[in-house]
N, C-alpha and C positions, 0 to 999 in steps of 0.2 A: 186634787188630792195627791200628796206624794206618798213615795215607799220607805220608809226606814227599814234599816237593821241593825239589831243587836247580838252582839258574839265577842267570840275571842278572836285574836286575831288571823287563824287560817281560817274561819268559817265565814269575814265581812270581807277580803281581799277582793274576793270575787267579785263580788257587786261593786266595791268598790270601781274594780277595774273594768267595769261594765256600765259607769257612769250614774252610777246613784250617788246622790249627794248627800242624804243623813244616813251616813255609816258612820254608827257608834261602837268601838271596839273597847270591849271590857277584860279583864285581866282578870277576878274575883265575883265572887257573888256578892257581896256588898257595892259594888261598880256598877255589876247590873241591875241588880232591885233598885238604884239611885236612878241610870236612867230608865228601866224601863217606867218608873211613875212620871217622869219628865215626861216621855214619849206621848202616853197615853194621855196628858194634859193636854197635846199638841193636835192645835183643830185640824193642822196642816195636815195630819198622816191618817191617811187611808186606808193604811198596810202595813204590818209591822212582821217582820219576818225574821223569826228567832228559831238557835238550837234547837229540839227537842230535852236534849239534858240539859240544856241551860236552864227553861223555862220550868223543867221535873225539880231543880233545884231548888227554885224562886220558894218564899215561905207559903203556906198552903193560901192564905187570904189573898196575896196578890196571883196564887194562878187561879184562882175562881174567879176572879177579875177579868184574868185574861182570857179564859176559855168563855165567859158571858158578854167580853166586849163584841160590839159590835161595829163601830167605829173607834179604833181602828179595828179592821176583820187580822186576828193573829193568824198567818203560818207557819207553824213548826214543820222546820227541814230536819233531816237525820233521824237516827236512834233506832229502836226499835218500833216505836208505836204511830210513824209517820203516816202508813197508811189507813189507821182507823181515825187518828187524828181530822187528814184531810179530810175522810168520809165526815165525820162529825160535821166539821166545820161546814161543809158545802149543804147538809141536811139542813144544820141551823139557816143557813142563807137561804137556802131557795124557798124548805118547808118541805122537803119531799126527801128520799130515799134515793136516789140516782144509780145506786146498785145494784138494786131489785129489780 
């Protein structure tokens, strides 16, 4: 399984230059809703790790998509609501509450 990410261009640098090889740098919201359905086609990606505002943008059907995938498991980094995100995410994974 590999890691994708999708962003703008200061938010994929990183990983970039941290040796991830599907960094997809998008410009617009029309860029990213293209690749993010590409991504999620993609048996290869395990992990898809996107903005928080990016994904808050996405139209409402493709982020129920992504907040219910499970392969690929979505991380949203940034924003505001990173940390209930994660919490969500890691509930859906495990089945349990991990901060209780």
């Amino acid at each position: 399984m590999e890691l994708a990410v999708i962003g703008k261009s200061e938010f994929v640098t990183g990983f970039r230059l941290a040796g991830i090889s599907k960094v997809y740098e998008t410009a617009d919201i029309q860029a990213t809703e293209s690749v993010v359905r590409s991504v999620l086609e993609d048996k290869n990606v395990g992990i898809l790790v996107m903005h928080n505002d990016d994904i808050n943008n996405l139209p409402e059907i493709l982020r129920k998509t992504l907040n219910e995938s499970v392969q690929p498991t979505v991380v949203a980094l940034g924003g505001s609501e990173t940390g209930s995100s994660l919490r969500d995410k890691i509930r859906q994974a495990v089945g349990v509450d991990l901060w209780k």
